[in-house]
DRENDO-1510 file (C-alpha; in Angstrom, 1 decimal, always signed):
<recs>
REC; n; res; u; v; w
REC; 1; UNK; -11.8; +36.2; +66.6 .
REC; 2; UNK; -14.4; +34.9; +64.4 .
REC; 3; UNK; -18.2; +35.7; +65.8 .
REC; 4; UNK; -20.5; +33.0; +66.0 .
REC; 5; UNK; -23.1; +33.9; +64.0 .
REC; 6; UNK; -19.9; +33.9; +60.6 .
REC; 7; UNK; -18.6; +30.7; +62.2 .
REC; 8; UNK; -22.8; +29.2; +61.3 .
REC; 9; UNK; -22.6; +31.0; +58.5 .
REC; 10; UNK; -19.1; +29.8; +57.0 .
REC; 11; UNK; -18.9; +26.0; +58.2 .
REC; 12; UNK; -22.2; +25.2; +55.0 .
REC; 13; UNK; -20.2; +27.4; +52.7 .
REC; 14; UNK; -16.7; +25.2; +53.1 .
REC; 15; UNK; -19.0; +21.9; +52.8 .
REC; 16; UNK; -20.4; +23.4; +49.6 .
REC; 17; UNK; -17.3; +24.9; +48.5 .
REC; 18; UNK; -15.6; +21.6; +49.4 .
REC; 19; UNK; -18.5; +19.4; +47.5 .
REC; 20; UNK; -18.1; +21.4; +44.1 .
REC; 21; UNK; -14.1; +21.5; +44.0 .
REC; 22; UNK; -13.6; +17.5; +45.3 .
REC; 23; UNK; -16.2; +15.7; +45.1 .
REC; 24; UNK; -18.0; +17.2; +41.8 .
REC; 25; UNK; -14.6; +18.1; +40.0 .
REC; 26; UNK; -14.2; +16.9; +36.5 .
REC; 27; UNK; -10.5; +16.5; +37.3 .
REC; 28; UNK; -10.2; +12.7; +39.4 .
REC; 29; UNK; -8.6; +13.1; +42.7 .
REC; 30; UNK; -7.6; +11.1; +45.6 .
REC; 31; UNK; -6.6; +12.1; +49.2 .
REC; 32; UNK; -4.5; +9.8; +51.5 .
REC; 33; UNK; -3.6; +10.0; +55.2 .
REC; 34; UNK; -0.2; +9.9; +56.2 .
REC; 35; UNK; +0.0; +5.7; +56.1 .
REC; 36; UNK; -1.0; +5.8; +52.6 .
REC; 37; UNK; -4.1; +5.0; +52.8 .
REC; 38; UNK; -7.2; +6.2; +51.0 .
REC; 39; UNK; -9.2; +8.9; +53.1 .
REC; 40; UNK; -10.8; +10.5; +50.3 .
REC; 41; UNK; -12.0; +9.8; +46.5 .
REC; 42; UNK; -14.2; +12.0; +44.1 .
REC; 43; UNK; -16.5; +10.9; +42.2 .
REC; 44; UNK; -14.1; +11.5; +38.6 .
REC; 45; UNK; -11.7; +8.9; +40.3 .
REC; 46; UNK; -14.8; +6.7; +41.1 .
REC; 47; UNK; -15.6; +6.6; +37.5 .
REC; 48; UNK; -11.7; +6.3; +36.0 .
REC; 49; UNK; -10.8; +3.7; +38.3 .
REC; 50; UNK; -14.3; +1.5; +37.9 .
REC; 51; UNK; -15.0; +1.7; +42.0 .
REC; 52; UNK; -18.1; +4.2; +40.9 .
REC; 53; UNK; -21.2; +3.4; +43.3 .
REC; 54; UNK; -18.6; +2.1; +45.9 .
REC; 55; UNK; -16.4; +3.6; +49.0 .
REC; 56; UNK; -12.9; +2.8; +48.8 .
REC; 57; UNK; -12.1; +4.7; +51.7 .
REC; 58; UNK; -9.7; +3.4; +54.0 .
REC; 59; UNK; -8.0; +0.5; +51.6 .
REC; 60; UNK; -4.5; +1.0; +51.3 .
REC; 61; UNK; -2.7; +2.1; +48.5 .
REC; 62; UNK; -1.7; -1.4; +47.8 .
REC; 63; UNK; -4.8; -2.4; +46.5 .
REC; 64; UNK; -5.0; +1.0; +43.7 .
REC; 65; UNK; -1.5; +0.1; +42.4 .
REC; 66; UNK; +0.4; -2.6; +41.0 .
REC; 67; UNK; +2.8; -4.8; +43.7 .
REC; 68; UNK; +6.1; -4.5; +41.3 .
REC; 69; UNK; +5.4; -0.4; +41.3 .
REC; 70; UNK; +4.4; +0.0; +45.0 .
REC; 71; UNK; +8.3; +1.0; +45.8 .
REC; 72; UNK; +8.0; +3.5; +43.0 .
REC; 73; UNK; +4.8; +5.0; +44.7 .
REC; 74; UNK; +6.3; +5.2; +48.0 .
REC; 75; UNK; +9.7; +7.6; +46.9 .
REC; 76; UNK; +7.4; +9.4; +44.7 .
REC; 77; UNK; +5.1; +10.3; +48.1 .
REC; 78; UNK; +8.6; +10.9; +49.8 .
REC; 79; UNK; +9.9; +13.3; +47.1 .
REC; 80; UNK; +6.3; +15.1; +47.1 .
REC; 81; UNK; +7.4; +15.4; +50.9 .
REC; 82; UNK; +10.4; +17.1; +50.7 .
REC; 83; UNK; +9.4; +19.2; +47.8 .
REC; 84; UNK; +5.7; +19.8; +48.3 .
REC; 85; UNK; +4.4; +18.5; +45.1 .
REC; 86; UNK; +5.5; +16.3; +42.3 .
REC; 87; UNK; +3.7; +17.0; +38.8 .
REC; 88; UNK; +2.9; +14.8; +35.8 .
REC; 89; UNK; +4.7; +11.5; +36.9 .
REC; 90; UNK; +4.1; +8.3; +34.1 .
REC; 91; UNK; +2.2; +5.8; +36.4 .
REC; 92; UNK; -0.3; +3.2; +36.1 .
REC; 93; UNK; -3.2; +2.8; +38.5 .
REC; 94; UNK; -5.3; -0.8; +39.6 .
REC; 95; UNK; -8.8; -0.2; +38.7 .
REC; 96; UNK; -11.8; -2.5; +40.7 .
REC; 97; UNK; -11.5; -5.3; +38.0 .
REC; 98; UNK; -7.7; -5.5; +38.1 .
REC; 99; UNK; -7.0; -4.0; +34.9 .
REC; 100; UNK; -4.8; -1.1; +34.5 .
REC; 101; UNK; -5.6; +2.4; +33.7 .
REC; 102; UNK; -2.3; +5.1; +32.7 .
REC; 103; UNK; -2.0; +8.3; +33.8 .
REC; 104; UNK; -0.1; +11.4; +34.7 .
REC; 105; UNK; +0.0; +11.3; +38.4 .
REC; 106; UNK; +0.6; +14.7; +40.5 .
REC; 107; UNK; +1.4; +13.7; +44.1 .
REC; 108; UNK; +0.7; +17.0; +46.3 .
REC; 109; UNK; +1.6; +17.2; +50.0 .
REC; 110; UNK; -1.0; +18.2; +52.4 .
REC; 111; UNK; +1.0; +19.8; +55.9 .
REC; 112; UNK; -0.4; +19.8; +59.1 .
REC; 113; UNK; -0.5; +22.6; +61.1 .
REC; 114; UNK; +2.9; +22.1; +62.6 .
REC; 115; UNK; +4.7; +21.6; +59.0 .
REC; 116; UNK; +4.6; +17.6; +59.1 .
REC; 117; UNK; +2.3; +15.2; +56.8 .
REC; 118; UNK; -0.6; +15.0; +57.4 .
REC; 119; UNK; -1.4; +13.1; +53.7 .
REC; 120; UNK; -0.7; +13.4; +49.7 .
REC; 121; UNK; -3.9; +14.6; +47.2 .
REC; 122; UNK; -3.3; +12.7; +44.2 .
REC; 123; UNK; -4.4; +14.3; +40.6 .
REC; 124; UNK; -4.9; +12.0; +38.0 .
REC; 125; UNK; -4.8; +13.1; +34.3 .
REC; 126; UNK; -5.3; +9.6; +31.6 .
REC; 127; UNK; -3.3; +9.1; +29.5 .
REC; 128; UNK; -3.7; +8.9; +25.6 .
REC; 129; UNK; -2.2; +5.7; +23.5 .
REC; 130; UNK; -0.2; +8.7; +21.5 .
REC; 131; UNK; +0.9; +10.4; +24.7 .
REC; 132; UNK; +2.0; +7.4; +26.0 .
REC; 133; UNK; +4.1; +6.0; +22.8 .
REC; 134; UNK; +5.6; +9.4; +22.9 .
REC; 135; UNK; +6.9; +9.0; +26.3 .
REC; 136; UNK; +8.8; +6.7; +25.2 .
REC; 137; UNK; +11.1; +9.1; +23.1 .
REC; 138; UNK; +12.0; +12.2; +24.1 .
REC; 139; UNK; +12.5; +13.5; +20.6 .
REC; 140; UNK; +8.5; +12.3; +19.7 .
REC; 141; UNK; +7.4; +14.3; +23.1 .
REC; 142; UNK; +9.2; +17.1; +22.4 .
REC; 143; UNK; +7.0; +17.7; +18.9 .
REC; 144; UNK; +4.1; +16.0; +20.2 .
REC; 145; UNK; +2.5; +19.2; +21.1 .
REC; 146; UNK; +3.3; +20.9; +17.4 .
REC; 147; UNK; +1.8; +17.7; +15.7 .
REC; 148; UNK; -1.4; +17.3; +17.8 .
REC; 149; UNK; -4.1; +19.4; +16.1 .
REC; 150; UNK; -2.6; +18.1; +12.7 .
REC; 151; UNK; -2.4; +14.1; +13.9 .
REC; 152; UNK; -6.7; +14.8; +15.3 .
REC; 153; UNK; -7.6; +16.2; +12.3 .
REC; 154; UNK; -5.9; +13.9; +9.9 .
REC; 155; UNK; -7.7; +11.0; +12.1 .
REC; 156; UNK; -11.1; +12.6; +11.9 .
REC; 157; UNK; -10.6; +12.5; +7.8 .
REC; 158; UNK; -9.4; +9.3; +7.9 .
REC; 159; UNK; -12.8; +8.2; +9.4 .
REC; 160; UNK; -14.7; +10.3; +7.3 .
REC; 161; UNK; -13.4; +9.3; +4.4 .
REC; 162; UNK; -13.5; +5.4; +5.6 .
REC; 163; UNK; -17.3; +5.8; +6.1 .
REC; 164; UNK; -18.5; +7.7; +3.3 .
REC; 165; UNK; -16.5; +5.2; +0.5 .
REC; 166; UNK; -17.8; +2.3; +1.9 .
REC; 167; UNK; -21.6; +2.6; +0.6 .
REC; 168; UNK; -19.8; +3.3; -3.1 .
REC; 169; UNK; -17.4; +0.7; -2.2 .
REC; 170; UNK; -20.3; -1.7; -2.0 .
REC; 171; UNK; -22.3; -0.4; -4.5 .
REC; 172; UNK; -19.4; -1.5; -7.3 .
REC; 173; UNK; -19.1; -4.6; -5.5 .
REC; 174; UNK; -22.2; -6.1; -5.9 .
REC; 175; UNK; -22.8; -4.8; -9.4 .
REC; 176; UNK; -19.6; -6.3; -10.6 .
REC; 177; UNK; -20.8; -9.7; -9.2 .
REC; 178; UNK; -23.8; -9.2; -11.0 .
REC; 179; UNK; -22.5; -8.4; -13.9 .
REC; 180; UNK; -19.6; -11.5; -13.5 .
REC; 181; UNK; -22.4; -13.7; -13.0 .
REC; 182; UNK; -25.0; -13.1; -15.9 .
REC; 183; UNK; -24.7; -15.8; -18.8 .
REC; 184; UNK; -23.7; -15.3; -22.1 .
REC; 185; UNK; -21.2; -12.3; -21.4 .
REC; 186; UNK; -18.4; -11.8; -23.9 .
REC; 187; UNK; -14.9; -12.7; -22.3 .
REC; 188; UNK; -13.7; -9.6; -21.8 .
REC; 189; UNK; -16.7; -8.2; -20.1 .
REC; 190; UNK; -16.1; -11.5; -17.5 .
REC; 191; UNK; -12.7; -10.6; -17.1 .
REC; 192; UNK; -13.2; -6.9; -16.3 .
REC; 193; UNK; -15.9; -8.0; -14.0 .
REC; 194; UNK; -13.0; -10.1; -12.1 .
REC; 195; UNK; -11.1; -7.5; -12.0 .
REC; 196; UNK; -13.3; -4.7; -10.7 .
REC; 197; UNK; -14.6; -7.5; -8.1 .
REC; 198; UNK; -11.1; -8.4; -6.9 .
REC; 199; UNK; -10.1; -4.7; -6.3 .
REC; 200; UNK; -13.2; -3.8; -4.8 .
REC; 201; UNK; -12.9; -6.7; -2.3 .
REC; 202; UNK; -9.4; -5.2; -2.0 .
REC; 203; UNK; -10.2; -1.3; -1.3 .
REC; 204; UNK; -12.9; -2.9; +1.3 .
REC; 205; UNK; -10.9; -4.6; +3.3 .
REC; 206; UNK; -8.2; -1.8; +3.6 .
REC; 207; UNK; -11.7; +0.4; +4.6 .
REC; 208; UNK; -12.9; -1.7; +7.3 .
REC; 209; UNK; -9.2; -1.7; +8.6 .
REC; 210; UNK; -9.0; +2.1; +8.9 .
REC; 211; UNK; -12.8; +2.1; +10.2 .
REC; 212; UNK; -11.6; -0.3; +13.0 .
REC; 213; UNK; -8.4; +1.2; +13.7 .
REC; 214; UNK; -10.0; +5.0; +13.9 .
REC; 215; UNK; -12.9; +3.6; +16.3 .
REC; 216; UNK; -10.5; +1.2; +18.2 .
REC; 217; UNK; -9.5; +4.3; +21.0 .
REC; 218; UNK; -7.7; +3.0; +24.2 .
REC; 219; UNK; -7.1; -0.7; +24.7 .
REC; 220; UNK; -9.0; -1.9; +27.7 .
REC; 221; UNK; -6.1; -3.9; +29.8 .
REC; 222; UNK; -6.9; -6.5; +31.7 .
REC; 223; UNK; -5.2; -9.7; +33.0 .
REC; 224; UNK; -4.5; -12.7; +30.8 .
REC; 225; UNK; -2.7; -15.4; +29.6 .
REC; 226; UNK; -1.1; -15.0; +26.1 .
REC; 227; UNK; -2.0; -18.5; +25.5 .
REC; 228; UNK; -5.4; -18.0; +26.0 .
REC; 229; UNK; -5.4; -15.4; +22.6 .
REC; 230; UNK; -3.0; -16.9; +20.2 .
REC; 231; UNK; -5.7; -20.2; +21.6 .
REC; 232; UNK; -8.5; -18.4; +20.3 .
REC; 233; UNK; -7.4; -17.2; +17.4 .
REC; 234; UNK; -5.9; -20.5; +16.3 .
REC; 235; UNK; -9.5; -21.6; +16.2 .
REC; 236; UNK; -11.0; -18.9; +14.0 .
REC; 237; UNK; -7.8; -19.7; +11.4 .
REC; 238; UNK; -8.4; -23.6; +11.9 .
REC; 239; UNK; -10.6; -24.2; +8.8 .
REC; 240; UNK; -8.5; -21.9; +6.2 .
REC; 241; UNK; -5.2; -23.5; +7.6 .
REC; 242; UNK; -6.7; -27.0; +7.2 .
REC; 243; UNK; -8.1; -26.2; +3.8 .
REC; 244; UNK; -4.9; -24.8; +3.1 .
REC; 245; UNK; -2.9; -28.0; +4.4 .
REC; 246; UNK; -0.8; -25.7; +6.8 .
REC; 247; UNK; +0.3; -27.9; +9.7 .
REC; 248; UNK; +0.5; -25.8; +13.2 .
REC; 249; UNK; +2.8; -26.9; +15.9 .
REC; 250; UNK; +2.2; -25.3; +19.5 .
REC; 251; UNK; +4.3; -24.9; +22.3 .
REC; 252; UNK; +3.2; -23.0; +25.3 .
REC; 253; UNK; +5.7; -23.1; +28.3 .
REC; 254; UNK; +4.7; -21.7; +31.4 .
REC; 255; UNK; +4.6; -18.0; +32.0 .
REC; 256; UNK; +2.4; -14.9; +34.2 .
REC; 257; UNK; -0.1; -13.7; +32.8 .
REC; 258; UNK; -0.1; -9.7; +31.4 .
REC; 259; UNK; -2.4; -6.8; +30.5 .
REC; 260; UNK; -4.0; -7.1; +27.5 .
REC; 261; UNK; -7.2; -6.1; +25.9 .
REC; 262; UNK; -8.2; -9.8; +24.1 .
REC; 263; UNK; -10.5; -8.4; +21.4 .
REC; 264; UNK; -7.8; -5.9; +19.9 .
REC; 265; UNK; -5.3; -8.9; +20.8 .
REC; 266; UNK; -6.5; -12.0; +19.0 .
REC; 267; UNK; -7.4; -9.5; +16.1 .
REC; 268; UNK; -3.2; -9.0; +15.9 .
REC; 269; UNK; -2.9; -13.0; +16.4 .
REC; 270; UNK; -5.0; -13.7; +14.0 .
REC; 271; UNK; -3.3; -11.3; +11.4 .
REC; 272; UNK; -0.4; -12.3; +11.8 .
REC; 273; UNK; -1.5; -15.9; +11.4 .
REC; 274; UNK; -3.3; -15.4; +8.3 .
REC; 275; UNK; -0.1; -13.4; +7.2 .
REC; 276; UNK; +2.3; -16.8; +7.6 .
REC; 277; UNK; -0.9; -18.6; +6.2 .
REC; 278; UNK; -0.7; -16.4; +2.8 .
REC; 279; UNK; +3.1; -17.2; +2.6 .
REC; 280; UNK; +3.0; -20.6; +2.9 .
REC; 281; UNK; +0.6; -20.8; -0.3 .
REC; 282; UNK; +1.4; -23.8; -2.4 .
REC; 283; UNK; +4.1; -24.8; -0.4 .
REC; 284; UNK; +3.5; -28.7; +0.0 .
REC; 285; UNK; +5.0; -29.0; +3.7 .
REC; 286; UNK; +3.8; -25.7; +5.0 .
REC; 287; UNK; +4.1; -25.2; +8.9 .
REC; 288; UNK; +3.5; -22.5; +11.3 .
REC; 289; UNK; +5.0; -22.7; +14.8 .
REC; 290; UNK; +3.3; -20.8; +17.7 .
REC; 291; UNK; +5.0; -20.5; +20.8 .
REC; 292; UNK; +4.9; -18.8; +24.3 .
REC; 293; UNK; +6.9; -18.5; +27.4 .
REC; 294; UNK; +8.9; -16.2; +30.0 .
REC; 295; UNK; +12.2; -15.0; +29.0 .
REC; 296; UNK; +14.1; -14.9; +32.5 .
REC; 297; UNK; +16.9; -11.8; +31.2 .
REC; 298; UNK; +14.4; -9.5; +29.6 .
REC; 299; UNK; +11.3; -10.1; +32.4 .
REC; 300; UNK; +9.3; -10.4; +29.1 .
REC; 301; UNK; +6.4; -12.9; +28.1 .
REC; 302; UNK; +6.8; -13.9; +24.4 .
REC; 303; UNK; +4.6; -14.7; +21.8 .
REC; 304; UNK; +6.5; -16.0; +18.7 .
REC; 305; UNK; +4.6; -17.2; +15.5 .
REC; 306; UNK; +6.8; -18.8; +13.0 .
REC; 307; UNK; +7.1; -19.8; +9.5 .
REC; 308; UNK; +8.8; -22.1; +6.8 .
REC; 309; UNK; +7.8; -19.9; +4.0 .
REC; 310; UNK; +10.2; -17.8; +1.6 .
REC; 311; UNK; +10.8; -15.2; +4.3 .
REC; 312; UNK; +11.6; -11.3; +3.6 .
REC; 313; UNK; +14.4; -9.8; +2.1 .
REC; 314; UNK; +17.2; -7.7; +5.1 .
REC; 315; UNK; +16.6; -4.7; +2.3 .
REC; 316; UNK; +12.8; -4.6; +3.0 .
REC; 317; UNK; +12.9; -5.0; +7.0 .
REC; 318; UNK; +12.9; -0.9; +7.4 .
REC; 319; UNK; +9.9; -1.0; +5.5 .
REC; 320; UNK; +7.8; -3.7; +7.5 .
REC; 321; UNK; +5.8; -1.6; +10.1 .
REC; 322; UNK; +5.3; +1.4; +7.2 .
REC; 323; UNK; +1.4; +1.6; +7.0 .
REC; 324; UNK; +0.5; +0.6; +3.2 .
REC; 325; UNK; +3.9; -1.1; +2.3 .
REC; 326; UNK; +3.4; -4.7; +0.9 .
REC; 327; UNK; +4.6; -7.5; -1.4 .
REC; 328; UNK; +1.3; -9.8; -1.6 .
REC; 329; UNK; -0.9; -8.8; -4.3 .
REC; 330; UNK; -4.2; -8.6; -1.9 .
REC; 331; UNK; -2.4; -7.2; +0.8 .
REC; 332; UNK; -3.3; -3.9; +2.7 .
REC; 333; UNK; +0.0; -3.2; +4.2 .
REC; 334; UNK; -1.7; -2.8; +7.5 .
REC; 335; UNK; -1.4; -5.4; +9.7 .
REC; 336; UNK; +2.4; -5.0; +11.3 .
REC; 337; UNK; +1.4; -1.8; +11.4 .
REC; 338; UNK; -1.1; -2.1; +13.5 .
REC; 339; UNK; +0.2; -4.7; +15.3 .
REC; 340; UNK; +2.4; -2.3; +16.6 .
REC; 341; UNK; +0.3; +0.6; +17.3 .
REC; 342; UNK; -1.4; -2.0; +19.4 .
REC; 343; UNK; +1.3; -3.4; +21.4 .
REC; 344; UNK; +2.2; +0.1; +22.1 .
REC; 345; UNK; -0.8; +0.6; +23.7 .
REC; 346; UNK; +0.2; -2.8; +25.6 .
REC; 347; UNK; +3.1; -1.1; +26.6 .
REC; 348; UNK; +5.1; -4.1; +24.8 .
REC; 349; UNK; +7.1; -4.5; +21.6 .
REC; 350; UNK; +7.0; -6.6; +18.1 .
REC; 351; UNK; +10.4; -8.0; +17.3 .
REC; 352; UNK; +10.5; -9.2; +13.2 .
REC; 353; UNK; +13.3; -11.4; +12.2 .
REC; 354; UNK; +13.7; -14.5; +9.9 .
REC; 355; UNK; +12.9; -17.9; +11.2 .
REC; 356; UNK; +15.6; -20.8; +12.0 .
REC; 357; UNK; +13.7; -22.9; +9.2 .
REC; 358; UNK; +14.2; -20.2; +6.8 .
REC; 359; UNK; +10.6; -18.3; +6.9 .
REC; 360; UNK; +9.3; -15.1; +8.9 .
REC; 361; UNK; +9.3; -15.2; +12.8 .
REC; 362; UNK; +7.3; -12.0; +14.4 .
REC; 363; UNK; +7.5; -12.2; +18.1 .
REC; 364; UNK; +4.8; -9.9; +20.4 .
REC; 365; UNK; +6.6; -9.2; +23.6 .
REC; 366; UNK; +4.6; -8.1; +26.8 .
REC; 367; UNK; +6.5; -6.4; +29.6 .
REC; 368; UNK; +3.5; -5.5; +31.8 .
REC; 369; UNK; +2.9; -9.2; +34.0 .
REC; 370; UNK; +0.5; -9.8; +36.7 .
</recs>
């Protein structure tokens, strides 16, 4: 029988013991009672899930995680029942704004003293973009792993060789516009001064791409209607398609909205836009189509730009998302590319195919609806 005097002593000891490994651990946990709802939250799971400053405690679990995954959350508390703990499960979380954050969820079962539930402590662990497009093929995961140190330090040169051209980059930029623009220059000095330019202008862009891209981290998800992007970046492209003559037909059908981050989305709207803009050049009836709806079988929300251009070749389709490949002459080879790193971070898809009026048709497809 424990004496008094260690009973005074001990009880501080647990509260300080229980302070520094819950509610001070780096590691974000949860603890809910038996009916699943929140009883407990540290101050990592504060921070991850945007509530920090707040008390959650007592709202159900209803309100952490989305309505179409709640079933899902309830057999994965069952299983953690029978078993005693379930590690490592692919799940997304509701944070305080409504957006969604992705983890690896480990669901441990917390027994009362008779050997029933008494609650589940939940482990969260985020989720990186490249952990999470891995997930999606077993063969990818299984090297993941191997390829990780190699993929971070490849990423981290990238950058560093991204910044450190770019002052160089700029430096032959400006002198070639000097030297383009000084009267009296023989023809071939003009010419190469074009020429330097027009690369320069080119290396540049393809620069600021891999800046953007090696900066960009984890899409910030967030409720929103497709619309409301391809909407906004319709009106950054308005005066080059104008100046360009390009007509632009929309057709927005009803449809949920999804999660999406809207800056790194109209960036891929707007790429892909200019990219129907550049292959429509010279044509004298050139028209892009955007359109947007729910497709009932696949429980998908579409994006589709479309246009009447010369199309792609079925040899070169393989070859579309492969970072660098290109046929337009001031091309980077980037943006499909991208576009589909990003949408993989959307948890969606890009779908290329030709158009029924003869050009290009890329379609962004969003799986994740509110």
């Amino acid at each position: 029988m424990m004496s008094k005097k260690l009973a005074e002593a001990v009880n501080p000891i647990h509260r300080s013991l229980f302070d520094a490994v819950f509610f001070k651990a780096q590691e974000p946990m949860l603890v809910l009672d038996r009916n699943l709802d929140v009883l407990l939250v540290n101050n990592s799971a504060l921070k991850l899930l945007g509530w920090e400053g707040k008390d959650i405690s007592g709202k159900p679990v209803s309100d952490l995680v989305l309505e179409k995954d709640l079933k899902d959350f309830t057999e994965l508390t069952e299983l953690a029942a029978r078993n005693g703990i379930v590690r490592n499960y692919r799940f997304y979380l509701l944070t305080a704004t409504k957006s969604i954050a992705r983890i690896f969820l480990t669901v441990q079962l917390l027994k009362s003293d008779d050997g029933g539930v008494n609650g589940f402590c939940l482990s969260l662990s985020q989720v990186s973009p490249d952990e999470w497009s891995a997930l999606k093929d077993p063969h990818v995961f299984k090297n993941a792993a191997r390829k990780l140190n190699r993929l971070t330090s490849m990423g981290q040169l990238t950058a560093m060789f991204a910044h450190d051209i770019k002052n160089p980059l700029h430096v032959i930029l400006s002198t070639s516009e000097l030297l383009g623009a000084q009267e009296g220059q023989p023809e071939a000095v003009r010419t190469g001064a074009e020429l330097i330019e027009r690369n320069a202008r080119r290396a540049s862009k393809i620069v600021k791409t891999l800046l953007d891209f090696s900066r960009s981290g984890m899409c910030r998800l967030e409720p929103h209607a497709v619309e409301t992007a391809a909407e906004t970046a319709l009106e950054l492209m308005d005066s080059s398609l104008k100046a360009a003559k390009v007509r632009v037909e929309k057709k927005f059908d009803r449809a949920p909205k999804v999660f999406l981050d809207p800056h790194y989305m109209q960036s891929v709207i707007y790429n892909l836009l200019n990219n129907a803009a550049q292959a429509l050049d010279g044509s004298p009836d050139g028209r892009i189509s955007v359109t947007s709806g729910w497709l009932e079988n696949e429980k998908e929300v579409f994006l589709t730009i479309a246009d009447n251009g010369p199309g792609f070749e079925s040899a070169m389709a393989d070859n579309l998302f492969q970072p660098f490949f290109t046929t337009k002459e001031n091309g980077t080879g980037l943006g499909l590319y991208l576009a589909r790193q990003i949408m993989d971070e959307h948890g969606g898809r890009v779908i290329v195919a030709s158009s029924p009026e003869g050009g290009a048709m890329v379609s962004l497809r969003f799986k994740k609806t509110v």
